[in-house]
C-alpha positions as a Python dict, from the first residue, in 0.01 Angstrom:
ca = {
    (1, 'X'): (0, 0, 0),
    (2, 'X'): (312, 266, -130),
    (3, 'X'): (264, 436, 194),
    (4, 'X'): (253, 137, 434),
    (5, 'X'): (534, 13, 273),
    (6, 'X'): (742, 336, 325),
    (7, 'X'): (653, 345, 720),
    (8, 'X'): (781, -16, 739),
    (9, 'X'): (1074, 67, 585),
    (10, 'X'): (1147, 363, 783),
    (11, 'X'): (1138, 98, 1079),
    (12, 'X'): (1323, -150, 924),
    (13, 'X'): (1622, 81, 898),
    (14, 'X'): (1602, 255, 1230),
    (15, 'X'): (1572, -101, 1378),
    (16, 'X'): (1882, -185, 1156),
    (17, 'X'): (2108, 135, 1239),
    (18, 'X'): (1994, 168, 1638),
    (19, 'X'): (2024, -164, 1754),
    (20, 'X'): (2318, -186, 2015),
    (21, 'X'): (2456, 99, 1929),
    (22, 'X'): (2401, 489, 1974),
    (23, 'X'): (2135, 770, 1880),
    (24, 'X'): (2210, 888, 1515),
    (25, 'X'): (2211, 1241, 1403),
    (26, 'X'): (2060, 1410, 1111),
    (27, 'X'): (2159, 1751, 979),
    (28, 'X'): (1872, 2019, 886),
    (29, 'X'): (2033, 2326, 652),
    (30, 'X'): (1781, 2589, 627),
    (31, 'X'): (1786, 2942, 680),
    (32, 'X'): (1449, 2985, 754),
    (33, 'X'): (1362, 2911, 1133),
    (34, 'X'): (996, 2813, 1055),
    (35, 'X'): (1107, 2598, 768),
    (36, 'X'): (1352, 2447, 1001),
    (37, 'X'): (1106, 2417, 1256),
    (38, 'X'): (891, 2231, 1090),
    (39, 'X'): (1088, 1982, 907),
    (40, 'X'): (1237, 1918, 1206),
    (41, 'X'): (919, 1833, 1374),
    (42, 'X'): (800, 1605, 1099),
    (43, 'X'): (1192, 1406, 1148),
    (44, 'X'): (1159, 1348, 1525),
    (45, 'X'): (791, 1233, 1458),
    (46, 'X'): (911, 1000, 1163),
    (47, 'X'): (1245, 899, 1287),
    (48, 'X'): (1272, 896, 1687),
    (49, 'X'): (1616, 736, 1761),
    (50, 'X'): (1724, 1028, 1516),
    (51, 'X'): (1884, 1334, 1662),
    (52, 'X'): (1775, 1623, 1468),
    (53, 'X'): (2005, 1896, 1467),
    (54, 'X'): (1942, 2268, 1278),
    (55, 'X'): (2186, 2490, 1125),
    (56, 'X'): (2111, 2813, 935),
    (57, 'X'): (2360, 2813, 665),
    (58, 'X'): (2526, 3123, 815),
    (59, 'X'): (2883, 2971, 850),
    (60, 'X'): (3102, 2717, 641),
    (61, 'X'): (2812, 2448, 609),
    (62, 'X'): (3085, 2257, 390),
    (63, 'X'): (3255, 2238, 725),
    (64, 'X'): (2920, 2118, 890),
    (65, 'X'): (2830, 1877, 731),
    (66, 'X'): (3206, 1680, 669),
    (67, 'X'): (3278, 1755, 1032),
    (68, 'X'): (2962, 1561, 1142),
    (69, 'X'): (2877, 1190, 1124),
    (70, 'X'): (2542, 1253, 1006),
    (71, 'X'): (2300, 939, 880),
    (72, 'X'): (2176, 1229, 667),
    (73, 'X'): (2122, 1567, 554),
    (74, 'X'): (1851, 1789, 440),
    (75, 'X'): (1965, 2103, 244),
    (76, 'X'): (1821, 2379, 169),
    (77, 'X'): (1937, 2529, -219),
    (78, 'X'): (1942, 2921, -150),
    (79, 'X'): (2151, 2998, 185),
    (80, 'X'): (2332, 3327, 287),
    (81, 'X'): (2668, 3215, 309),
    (82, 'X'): (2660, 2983, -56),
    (83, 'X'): (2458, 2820, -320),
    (84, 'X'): (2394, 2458, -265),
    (85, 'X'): (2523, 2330, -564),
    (86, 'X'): (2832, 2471, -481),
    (87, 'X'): (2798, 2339, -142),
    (88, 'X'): (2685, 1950, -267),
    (89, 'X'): (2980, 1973, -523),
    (90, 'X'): (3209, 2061, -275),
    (91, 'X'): (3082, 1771, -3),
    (92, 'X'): (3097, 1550, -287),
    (93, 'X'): (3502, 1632, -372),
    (94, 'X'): (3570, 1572, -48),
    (95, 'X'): (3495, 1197, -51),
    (96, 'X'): (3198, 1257, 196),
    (97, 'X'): (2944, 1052, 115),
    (98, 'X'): (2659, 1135, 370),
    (99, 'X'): (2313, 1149, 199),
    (100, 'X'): (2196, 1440, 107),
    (101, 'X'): (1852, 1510, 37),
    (102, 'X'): (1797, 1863, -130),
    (103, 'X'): (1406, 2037, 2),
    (104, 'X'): (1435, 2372, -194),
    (105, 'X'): (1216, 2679, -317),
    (106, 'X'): (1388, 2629, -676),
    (107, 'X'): (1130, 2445, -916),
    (108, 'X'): (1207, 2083, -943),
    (109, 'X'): (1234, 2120, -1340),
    (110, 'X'): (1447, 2358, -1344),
    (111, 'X'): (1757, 2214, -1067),
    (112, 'X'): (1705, 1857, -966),
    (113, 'X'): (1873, 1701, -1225),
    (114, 'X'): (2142, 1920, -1173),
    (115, 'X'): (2179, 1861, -798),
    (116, 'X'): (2173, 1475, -827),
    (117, 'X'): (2441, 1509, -1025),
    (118, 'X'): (2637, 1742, -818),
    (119, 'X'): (2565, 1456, -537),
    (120, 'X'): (2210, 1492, -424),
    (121, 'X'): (2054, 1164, -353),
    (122, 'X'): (1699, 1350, -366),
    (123, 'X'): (1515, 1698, -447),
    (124, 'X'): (1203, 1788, -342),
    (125, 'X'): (1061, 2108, -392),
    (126, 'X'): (916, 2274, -71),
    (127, 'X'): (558, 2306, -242),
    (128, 'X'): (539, 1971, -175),
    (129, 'X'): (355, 1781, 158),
    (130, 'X'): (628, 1765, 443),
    (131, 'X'): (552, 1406, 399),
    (132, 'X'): (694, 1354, 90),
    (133, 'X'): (1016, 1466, 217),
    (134, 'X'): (984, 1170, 503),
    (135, 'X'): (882, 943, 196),
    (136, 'X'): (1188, 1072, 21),
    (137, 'X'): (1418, 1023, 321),
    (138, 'X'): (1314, 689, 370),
    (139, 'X'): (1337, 571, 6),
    (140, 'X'): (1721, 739, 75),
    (141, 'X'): (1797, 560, 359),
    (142, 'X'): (1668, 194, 239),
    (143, 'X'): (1742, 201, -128),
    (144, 'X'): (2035, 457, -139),
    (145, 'X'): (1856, 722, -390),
    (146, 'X'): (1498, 832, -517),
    (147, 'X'): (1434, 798, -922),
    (148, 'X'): (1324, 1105, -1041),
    (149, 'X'): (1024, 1139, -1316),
    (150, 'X'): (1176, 1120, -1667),
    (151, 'X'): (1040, 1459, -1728),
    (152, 'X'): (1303, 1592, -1454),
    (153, 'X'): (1595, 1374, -1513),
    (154, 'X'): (1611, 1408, -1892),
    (155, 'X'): (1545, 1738, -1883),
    (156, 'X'): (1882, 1972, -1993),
    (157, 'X'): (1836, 2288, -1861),
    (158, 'X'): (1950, 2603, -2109),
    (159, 'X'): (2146, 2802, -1824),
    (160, 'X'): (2495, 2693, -1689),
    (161, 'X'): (2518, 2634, -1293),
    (162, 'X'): (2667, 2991, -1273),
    (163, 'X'): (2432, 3157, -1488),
    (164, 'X'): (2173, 2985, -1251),
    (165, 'X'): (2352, 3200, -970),
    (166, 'X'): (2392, 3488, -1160),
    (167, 'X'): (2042, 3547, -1222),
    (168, 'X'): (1934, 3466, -889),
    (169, 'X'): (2112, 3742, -758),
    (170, 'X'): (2001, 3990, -1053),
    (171, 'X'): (1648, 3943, -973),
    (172, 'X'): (1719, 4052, -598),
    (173, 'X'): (1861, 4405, -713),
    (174, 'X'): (2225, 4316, -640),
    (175, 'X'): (2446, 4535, -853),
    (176, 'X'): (2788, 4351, -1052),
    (177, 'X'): (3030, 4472, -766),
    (178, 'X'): (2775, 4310, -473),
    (179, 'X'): (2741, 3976, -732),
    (180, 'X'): (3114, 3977, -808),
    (181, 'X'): (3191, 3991, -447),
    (182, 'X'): (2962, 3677, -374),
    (183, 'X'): (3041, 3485, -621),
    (184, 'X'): (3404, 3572, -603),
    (185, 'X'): (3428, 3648, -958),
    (186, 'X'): (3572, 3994, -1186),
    (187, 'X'): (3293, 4252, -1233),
    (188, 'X'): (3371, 4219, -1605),
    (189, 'X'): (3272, 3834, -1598),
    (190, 'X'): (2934, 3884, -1408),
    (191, 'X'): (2859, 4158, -1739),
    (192, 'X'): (2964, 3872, -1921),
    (193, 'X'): (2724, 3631, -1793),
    (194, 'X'): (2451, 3907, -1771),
    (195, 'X'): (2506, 3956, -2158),
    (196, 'X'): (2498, 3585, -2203),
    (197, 'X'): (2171, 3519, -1977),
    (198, 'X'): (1970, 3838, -2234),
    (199, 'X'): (2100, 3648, -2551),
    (200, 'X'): (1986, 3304, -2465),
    (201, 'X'): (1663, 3389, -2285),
    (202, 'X'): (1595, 3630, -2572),
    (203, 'X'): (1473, 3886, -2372),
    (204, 'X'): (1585, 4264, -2368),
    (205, 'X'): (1592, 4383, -2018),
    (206, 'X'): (1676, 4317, -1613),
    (207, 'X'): (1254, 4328, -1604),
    (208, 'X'): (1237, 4039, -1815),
    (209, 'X'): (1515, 3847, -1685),
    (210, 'X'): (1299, 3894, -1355),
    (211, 'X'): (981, 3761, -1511),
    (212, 'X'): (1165, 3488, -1662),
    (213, 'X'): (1308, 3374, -1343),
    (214, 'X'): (954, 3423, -1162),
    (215, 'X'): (861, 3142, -1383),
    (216, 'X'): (1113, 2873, -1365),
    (217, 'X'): (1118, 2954, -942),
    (218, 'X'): (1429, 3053, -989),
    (219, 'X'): (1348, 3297, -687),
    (220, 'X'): (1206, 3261, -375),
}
């Protein structure tokens, strides 16, 4: 019944947003071409008088997605150029209010709460069916945002945004100059958030940092 439901609204809203006027266009942030691929087979199936359009994340995707007049976006959290919180925060400042619907590696525990409140209307973690990204786009589209489980939304996550980013790029063997550089930040202040990330996660070493951010699919 959930699922019939869903496909009628997902004609409902084309029929709403296509009559007398031109195709839309939806935005597809991934860089991974097979992810992109795919997602963006599952859109044209699911939404036809949508334009799908892909973008790797290797430029300014701040400037992608305010420059376009998207009827939506799907984002990918871990891209070359910038972290997608940074990027949804950033969207968000600029009065932009195209919604975004975040399909990421990262465990859903461990970031959606934080990117629906740096402006996220969804997240869906990519070990989910495809279809429950077209379920979550849907529910987007007709009803503006998708409730998240109270196990997700209430949860408060130990780590700060930029210790979040700080660790990710540990755990890929990136030494304080490479992280500083990224992150545009002083060497000194990516020891200081290495320091803090050991004392909180009560662990000794980069090894266990690693392990520890194996399990919250904090990397991909």
């Amino acid at each position: 019944m959930e699922q019939a439901q869903l496909m009628e609204d997902s004609q409902a809203w084309q029929h709403r947003n296509t009559r007398g006027t031109r195709t839309r266009d939806a935005l597809v942030v991934d860089d991974h071409p097979v992810v992109r691929g795919a997602v963006k087979e599952l859109l044209e199936k699911s939404f036809p008088d949508v334009n799908i359009t892909e973008f790797d994340g290797s430029t300014s995707v701040v400037n992608k997605i305010c420059g376009g007049n998207w009827a939506f976006v799907v984002l990918d959290m871990n891209l070359p150029e910038r972290n997608g919180l940074d990027i949804l925060k950033n969207v968000k400042a600029s009065g932009n209010d195209v919604p975004i619907i975040v399909f990421s590696l990262y465990a859903e525990e461990q970031y959606a709460a934080r990117a629906i409140r740096a402006g996220a209307k969804a997240y869906l973690s990519k070990e989910r069916p495809l279809q429950d990204l077209r379920d979550a786009i849907t529910t987007v589209l007709t009803a503006g945002y998708v409730k998240m489980s109270p196990s997700v939304t209430s949860a408060r996550p130990a780590l700060s945004d930029r210790e979040i980013q700080v660790l990710s790029l540990l755990t890929k063997g990136m030494t304080r100059k490479e992280i500083a550089r990224i992150l545009r930040i002083h060497e000194k202040t990516v020891s200081t958030y290495r320091a803090r990330l050991l004392i909180k996660l009560n662990v000794r070493t980069i090894v266990d940092l690693i392990r520890y951010a194996a399990e919250e699919g904090i990397v991909d």
